[in-house]
C-alpha positions as CSV (number, residue, x, y, z in Angstrom):
1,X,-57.4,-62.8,-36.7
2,X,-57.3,-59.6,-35.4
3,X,-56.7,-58.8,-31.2
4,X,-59.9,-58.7,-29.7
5,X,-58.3,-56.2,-26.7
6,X,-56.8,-53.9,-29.1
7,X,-60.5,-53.5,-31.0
8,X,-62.2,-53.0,-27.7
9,X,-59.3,-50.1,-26.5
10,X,-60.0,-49.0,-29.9
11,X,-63.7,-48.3,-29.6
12,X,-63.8,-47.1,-26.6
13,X,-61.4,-44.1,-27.1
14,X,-63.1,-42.8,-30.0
15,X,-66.5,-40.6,-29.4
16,X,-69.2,-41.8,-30.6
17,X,-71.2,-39.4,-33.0
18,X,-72.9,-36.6,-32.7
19,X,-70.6,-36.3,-29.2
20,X,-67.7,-33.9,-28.0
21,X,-64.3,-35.6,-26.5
22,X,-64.1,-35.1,-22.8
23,X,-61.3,-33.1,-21.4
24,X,-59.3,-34.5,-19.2
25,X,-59.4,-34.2,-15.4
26,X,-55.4,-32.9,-15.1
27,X,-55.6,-30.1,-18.0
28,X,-54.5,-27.2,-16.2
29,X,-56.4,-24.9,-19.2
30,X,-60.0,-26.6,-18.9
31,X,-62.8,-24.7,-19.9
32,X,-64.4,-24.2,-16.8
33,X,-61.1,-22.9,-15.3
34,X,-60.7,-20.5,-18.3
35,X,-64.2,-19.6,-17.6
36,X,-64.4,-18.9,-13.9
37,X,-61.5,-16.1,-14.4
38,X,-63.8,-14.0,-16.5
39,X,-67.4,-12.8,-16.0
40,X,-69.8,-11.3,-18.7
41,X,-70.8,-7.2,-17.8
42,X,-73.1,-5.5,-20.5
43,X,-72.3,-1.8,-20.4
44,X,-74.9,0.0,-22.9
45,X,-75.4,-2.7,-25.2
46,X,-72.0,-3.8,-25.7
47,X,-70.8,-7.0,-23.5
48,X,-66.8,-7.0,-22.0
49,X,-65.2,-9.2,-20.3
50,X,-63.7,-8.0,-17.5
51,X,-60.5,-9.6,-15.1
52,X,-62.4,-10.4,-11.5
53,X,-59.1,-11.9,-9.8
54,X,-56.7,-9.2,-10.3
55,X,-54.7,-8.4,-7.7
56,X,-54.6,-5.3,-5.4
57,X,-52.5,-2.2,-5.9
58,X,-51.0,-2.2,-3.0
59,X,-49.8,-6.2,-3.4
60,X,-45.5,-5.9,-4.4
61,X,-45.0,-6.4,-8.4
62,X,-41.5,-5.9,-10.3
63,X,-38.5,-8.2,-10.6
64,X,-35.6,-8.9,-7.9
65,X,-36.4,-7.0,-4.9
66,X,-40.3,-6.5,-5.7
67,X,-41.7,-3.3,-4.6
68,X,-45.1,-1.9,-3.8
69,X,-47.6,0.7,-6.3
70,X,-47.1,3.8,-6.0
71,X,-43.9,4.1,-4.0
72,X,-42.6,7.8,-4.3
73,X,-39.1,9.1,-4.0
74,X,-40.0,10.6,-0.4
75,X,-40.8,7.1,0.6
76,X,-37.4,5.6,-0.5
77,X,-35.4,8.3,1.4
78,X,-37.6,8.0,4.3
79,X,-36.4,4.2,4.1
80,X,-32.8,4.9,3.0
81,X,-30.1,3.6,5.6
82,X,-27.0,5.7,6.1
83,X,-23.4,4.3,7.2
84,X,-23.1,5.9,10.8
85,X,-19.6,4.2,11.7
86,X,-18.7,1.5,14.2
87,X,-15.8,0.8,16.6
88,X,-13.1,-1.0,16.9
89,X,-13.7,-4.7,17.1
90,X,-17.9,-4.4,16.1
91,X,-20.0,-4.1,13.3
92,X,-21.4,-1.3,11.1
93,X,-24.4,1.0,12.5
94,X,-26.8,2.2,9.9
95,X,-29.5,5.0,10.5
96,X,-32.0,7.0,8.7
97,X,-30.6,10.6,9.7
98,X,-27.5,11.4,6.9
99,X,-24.3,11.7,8.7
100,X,-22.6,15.5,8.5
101,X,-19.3,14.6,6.6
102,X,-18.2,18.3,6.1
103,X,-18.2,21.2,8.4
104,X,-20.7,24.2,7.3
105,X,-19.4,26.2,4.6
106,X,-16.6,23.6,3.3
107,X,-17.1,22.2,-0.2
108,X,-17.8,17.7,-0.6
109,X,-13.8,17.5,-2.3
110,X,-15.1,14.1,-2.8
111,X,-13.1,11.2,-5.2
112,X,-11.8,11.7,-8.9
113,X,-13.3,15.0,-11.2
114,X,-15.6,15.7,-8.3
115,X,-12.7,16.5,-6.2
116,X,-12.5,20.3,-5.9
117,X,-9.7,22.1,-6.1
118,X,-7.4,22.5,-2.6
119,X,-6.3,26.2,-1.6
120,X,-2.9,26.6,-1.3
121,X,-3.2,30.3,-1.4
122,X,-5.4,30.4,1.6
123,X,-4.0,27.7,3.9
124,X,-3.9,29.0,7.1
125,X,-0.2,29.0,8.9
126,X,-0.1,27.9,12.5
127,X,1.5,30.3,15.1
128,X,3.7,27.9,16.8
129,X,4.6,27.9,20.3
130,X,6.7,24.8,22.0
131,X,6.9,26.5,24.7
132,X,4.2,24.4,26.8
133,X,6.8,21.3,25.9
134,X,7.8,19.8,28.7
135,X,11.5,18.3,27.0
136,X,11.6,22.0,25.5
137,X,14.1,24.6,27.3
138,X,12.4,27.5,27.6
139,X,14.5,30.3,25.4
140,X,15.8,33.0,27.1
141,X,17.8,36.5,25.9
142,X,20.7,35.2,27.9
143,X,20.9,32.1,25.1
144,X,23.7,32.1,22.6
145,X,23.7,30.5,18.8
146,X,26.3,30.3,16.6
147,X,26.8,33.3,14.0
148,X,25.9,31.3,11.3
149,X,22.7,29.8,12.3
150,X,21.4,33.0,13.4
151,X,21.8,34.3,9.8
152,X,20.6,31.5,8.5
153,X,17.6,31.6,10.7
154,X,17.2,35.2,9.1
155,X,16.3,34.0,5.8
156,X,19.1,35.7,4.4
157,X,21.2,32.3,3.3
158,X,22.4,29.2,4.3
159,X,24.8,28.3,7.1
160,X,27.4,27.6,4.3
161,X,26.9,30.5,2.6
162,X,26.7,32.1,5.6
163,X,30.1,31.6,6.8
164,X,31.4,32.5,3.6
165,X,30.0,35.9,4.4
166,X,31.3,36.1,7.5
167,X,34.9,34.8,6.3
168,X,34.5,38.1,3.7
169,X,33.6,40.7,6.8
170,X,30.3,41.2,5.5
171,X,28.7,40.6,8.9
172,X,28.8,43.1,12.2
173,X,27.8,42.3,15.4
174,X,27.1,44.9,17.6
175,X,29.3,47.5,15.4
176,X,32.2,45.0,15.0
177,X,33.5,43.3,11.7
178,X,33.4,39.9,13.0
179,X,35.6,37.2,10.5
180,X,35.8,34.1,13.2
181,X,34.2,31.1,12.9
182,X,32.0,29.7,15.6
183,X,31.2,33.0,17.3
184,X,28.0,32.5,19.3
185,X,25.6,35.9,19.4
186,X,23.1,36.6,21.8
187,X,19.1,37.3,20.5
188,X,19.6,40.5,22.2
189,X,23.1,41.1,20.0
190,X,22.5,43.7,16.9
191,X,23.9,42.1,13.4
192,X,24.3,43.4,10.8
193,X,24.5,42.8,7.2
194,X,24.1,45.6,4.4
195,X,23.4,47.8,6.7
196,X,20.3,45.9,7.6
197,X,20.1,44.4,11.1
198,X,19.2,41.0,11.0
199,X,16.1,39.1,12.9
200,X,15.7,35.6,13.5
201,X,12.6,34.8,11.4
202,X,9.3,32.6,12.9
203,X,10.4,28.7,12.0
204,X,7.6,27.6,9.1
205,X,7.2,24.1,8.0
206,X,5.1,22.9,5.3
207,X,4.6,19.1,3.6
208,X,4.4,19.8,-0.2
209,X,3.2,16.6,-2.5
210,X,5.5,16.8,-5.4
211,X,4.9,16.4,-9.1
212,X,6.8,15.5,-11.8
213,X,9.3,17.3,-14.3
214,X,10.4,19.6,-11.1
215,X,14.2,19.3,-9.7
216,X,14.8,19.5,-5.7
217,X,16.5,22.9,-5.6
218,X,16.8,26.5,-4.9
219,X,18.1,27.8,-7.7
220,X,18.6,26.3,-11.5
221,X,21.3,28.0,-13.3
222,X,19.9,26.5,-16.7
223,X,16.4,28.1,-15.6
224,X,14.5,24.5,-15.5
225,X,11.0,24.9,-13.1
226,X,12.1,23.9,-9.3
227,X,10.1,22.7,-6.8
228,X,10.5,26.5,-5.1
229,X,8.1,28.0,-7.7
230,X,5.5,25.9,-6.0
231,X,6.0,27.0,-2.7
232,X,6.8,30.5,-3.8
233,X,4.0,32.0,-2.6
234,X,3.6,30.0,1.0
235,X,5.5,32.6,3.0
236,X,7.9,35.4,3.0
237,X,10.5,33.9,5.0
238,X,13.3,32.0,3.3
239,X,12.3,27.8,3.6
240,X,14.8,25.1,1.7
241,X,13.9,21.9,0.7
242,X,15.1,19.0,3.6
243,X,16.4,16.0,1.4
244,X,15.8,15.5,-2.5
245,X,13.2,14.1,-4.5
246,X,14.5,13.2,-8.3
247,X,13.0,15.0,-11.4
248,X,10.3,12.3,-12.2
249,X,10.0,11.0,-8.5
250,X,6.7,12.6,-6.8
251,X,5.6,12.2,-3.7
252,X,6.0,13.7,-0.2
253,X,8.8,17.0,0.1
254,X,9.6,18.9,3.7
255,X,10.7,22.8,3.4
256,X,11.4,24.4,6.2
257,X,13.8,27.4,7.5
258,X,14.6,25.3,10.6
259,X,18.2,24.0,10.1
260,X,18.4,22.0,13.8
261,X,15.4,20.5,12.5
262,X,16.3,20.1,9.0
263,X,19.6,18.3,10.0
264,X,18.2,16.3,12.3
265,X,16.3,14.7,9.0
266,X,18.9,14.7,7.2
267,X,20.9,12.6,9.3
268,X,21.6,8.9,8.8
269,X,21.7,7.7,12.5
270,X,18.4,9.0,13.5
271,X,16.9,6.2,10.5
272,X,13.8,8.5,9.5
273,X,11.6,6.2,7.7
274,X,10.8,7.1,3.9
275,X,8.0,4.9,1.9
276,X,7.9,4.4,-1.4
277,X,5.5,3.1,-3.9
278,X,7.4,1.5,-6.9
279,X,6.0,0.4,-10.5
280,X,8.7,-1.6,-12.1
281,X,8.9,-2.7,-16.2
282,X,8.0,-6.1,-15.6
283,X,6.7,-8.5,-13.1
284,X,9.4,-8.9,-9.8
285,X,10.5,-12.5,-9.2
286,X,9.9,-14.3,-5.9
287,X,13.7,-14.5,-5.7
288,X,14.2,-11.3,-6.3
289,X,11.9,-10.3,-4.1
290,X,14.0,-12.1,-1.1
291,X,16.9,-10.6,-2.3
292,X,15.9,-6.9,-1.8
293,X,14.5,-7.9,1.9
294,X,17.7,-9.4,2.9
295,X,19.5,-6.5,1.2
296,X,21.6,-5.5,-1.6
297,X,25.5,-4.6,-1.7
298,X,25.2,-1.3,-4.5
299,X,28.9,0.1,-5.7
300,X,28.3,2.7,-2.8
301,X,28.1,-0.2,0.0
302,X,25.3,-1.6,1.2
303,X,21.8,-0.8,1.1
304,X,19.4,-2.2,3.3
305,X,15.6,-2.0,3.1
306,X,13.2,-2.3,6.0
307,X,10.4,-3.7,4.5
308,X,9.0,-4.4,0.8
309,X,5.6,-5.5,-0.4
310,X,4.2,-6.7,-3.4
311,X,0.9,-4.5,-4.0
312,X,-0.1,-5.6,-7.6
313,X,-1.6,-9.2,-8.9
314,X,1.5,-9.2,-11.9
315,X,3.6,-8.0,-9.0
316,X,5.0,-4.8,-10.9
317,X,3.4,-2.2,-7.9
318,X,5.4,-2.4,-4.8
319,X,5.7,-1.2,-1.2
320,X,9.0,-0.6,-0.2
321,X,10.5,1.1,3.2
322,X,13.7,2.7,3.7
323,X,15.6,4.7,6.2
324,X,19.1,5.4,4.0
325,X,18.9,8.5,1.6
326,X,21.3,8.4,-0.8
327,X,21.0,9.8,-4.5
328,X,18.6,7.6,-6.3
329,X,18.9,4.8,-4.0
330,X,15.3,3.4,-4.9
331,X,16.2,3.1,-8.4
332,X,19.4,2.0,-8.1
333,X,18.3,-1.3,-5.7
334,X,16.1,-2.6,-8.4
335,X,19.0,-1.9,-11.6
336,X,21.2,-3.7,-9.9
337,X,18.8,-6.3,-10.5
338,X,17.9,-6.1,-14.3
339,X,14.7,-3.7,-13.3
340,X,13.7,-0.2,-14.6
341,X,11.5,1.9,-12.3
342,X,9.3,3.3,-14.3
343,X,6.9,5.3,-11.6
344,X,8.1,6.4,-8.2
345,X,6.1,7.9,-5.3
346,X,6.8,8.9,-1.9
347,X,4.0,8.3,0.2
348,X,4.8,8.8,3.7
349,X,7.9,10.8,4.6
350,X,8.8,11.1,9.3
351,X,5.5,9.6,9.8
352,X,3.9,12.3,7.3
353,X,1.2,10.9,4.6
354,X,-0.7,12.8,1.6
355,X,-4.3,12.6,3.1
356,X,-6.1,15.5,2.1
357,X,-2.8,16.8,-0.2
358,X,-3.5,16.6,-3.9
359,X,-0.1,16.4,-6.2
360,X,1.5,20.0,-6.6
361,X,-0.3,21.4,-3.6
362,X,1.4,21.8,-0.2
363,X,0.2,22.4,3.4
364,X,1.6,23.8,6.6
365,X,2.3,21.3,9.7
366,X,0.1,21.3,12.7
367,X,1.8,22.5,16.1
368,X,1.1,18.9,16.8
369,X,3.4,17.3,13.8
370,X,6.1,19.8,14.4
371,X,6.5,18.9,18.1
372,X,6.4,15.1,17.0
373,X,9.0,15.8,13.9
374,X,11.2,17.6,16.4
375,X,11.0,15.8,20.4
376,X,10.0,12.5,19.7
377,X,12.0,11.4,16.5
């Protein structure tokens, strides 16, 4: 016998004839819904239907960060923040007026193949005067220099090469051959050499950022490009390079014509700090690492190291800070520990850095630098 529930369930769902099913109370797509988003408009003779509940043009549409109709480009630079700066210590102030970056007349150098090229030819030279330093002695016609310095000074040689031309009688001072060593001169003494008389040239000093396949001298005998044919055109006066940079080491180079100066840099005891920036062949070991900090004992003696940084995730691109100078000292700390250099860069040379200095140019240093470089070091 069949379930007398199940027949009544039965009947009762299924429309009678003749009759539609009814739609159910919940369906979001009901007729009447469908129907109340449209209205009939005849428009000569033909009917359209036409959307009543569409939204506004000036309501925001688009995806993300919706926007409104009709924005313009005018209206999205009128709304445009710019990065003004901040201070020390707070956070960053944004406005709507674009900040002046460059002075009037000066070209955006910018980043990458937008940077423009920078003028050595044109740098302007200071005119330097130390006089206004306090810990400076104020010079005088009364003060004396040694024979050689003053010909070095000239632009004529070096103080080695100097004395050799002094040793040879090459050099008068006030119409005598002079052949000793150590003779001081006075600036208003007349010398002599070739029949020229010889001036004490204006001191120059310019920062040149170094590229590769250039040696560190003044003259090649085997004719190889020097790192003089890039400052060949800075100035007349005759500048050497202080220290030495290796043939595939760039990075930051001083010439100047200053030899107090220059052997005051030159010098071990006053520990001028170089910085490097080191890409080795493969990744450097933690142990290693500690090794190089504590400092290394090279066939030469020792050869301590101020500071070093890993800069790199696989820890081949290092920091490293030295005072010593010795030939290829950089290199030689990491062979002595089964590395290979394969890029070396000197980035900051007496407190001196490459800002603004693209590789292969070079710049002259500020009255500021030079009295720094010279007083305070």
């Amino acid at each position: 016998m069949k379930n007398p529930k199940k027949q009544f369930f039965k009947q009762s769902e299924s429309p009678s004839e003749g009759e539609s099913r009814p739609k159910r109370s919940d369906d979001k797509r009901s007729e009447t819904s469908r129907k109340a988003k449209f209205t009939d408009k005849k428009s000569d003779g033909d009917s359209a239907l036409k959307f009543d509940s569409r939204k506004p043009k000036t309501e925001k549409r688009g995806f993300g960060k919706k926007r409104p109709f009709g924005t313009n480009q005018e209206e999205k630079d009128s709304e445009k923040k710019y990065y003004q700066g901040r201070s020390k210590g707070e956070k960053p102030v944004y406005g709507t007026e674009k900040p002046k970056r460059f002075a009037e007349g000066k070209p955006n150098r910018g980043f990458g193949k937008k940077r423009t090229e920078w003028q050595t030819t044109e740098a302007e030279r200071p005119d330097y005067n130390f006089d206004a330093v306090p810990s400076k002695k104020k010079a005088s016609a009364e003060d004396e220099f040694r024979l050689n310095k003053f010909i070095a000074n000239s632009g004529i040689c070096s103080r080695r090469e100097a004395d050799e031309l002094i040793k040879k009688g090459q050099i008068t001072v006030n119409g005598e051959v002079v052949t000793e060593m150590g003779l001081k001169v006075k600036r208003t003494d007349r010398v002599v050499y070739q029949g020229k008389k010889i001036n004490p040239e204006k001191p120059v000093y310019i920062l040149l950022n170094k590229p590769k396949d250039f040696i560190t001298t003044t003259d090649d005998p085997m004719e190889r490009k020097t790192v003089m044919n890039l400052v060949k055109n800075a100035c007349e006066e005759r500048i050497f390079p202080v220290g030495r940079l290796d043939r595939n080491t760039t990075g930051l180079l001083f010439f100047t014509n200053d030899g107090e100066l220059a052997a005051k840099l030159s010098h071990p005891s006053n520990q001028v700090k170089k910085i490097y920036q080191v890409t080795l062949d493969k990744p450097l070991t933690q142990n290693d690492e500690i090794a190089v900090r504590e400092g290394l004992t090279l066939e030469d003696g020792p050869a301590p190291v101020d500071d070093i940084q890993v800069l790199s995730l696989d820890r081949k691109i290092l920091g490293l800070e030295i005072h010593i100078g010795r030939n290829r000292i950089v290199r030689r700390i990491f062979a002595h520990l089964g590395y290979e250099v394969t890029a070396l860069d000197r980035v900051m040379y007496a407190g001196l850095d490459k800002k603004d200095l693209k590789r292969g140019n070079y710049r002259f240093l500020s009255e500021k630098e030079v009295i720094r470089l010279k007083y305070f070091i």
